[in-house]
C-alpha positions in Angstrom: 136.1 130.3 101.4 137.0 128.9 104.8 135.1 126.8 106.4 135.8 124.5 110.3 134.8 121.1 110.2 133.6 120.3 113.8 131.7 117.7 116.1 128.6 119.4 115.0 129.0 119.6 111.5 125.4 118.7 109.9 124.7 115.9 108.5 121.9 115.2 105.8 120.3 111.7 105.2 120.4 110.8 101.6 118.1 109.2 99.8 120.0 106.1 100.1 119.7 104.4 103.1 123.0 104.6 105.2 124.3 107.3 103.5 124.6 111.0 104.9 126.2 114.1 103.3 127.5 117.0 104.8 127.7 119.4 102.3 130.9 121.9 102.4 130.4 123.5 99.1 128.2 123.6 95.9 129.5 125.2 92.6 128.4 126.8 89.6 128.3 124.0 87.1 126.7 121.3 89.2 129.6 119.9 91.5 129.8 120.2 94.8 132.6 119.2 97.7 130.9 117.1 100.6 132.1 114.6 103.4 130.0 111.5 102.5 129.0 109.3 105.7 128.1 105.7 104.8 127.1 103.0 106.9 128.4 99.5 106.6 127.1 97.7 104.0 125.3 100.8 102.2 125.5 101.7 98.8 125.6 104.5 96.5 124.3 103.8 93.1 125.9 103.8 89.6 126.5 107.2 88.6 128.0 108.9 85.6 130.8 111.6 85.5 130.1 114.9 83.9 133.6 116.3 85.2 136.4 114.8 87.4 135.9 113.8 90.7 138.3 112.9 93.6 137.9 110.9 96.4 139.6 110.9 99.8 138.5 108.1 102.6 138.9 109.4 105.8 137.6 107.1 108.0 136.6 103.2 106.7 136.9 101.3 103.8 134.8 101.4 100.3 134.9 99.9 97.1 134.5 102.2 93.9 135.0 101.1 90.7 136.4 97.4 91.6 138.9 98.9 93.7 138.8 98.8 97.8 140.0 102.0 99.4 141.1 102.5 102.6 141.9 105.2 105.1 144.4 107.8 103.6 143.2 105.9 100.2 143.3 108.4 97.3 140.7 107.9 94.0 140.7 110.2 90.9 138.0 109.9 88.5 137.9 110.7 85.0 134.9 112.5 83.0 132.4 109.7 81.1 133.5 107.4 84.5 130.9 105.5 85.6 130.6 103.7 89.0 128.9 102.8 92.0 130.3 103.3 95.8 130.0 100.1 98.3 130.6 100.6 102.2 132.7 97.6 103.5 132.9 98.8 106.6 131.4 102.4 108.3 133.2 105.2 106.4 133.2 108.5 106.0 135.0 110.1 102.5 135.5 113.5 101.4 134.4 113.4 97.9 134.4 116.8 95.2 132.9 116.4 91.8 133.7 119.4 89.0 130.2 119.1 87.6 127.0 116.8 87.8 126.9 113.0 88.7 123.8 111.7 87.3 122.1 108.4 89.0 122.1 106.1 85.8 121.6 102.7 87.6 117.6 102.1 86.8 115.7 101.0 89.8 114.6 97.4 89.9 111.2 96.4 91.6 
């Protein structure tokens, strides 16, 4: 599969406020490969890893799993991980998961 990655590429609001997706691919057992846009000071809830999942910041700087990334920054994580993802600063990342990434972090009123 080929696929361009231009100005107009379309991005999707989450439901997380900051945070957009642009979705370049979904597979069969639940993963999918996406550039993830996230506003400074945004924040992706804890999740938990059903398969690997590596992360690439393009643009920005996060913090995933204690660990601050930066541009060119490369993150690998390991089935049963568990974290959340924390914009310092506007970013965007390319993220692909093998399988699902369930929201485990309960919601607090």
């Amino acid at each position: 599969m080929f696929s361009k990655l231009t100005p107009e590429q379309k991005w999707t609001q989450t439901d997380y406020a900051g945070i957009e997706r642009n979705l370049l691919r979904q597979n069969n057992t639940g993963g999918r490969t996406s550039l993830v846009r996230l506003a400074k000071g945004s924040r992706f809830p804890t999740h938990e890893h059903h398969g690997t999942e590596e992360v690439l910041v393009i643009k920005g700087s996060v913090i995933i799993s204690g660990i601050t990334l930066r541009e060119n920054d490369y993150l690998f994580t390991e089935p049963g991980e568990q974290h959340d993802v924390r914009a310092i600063e506007d970013s965007i990342i390319y993220v692909a998961s093998q399988k699902t990434t369930p929201i485990i972090e309960k919601e607090t009123t």
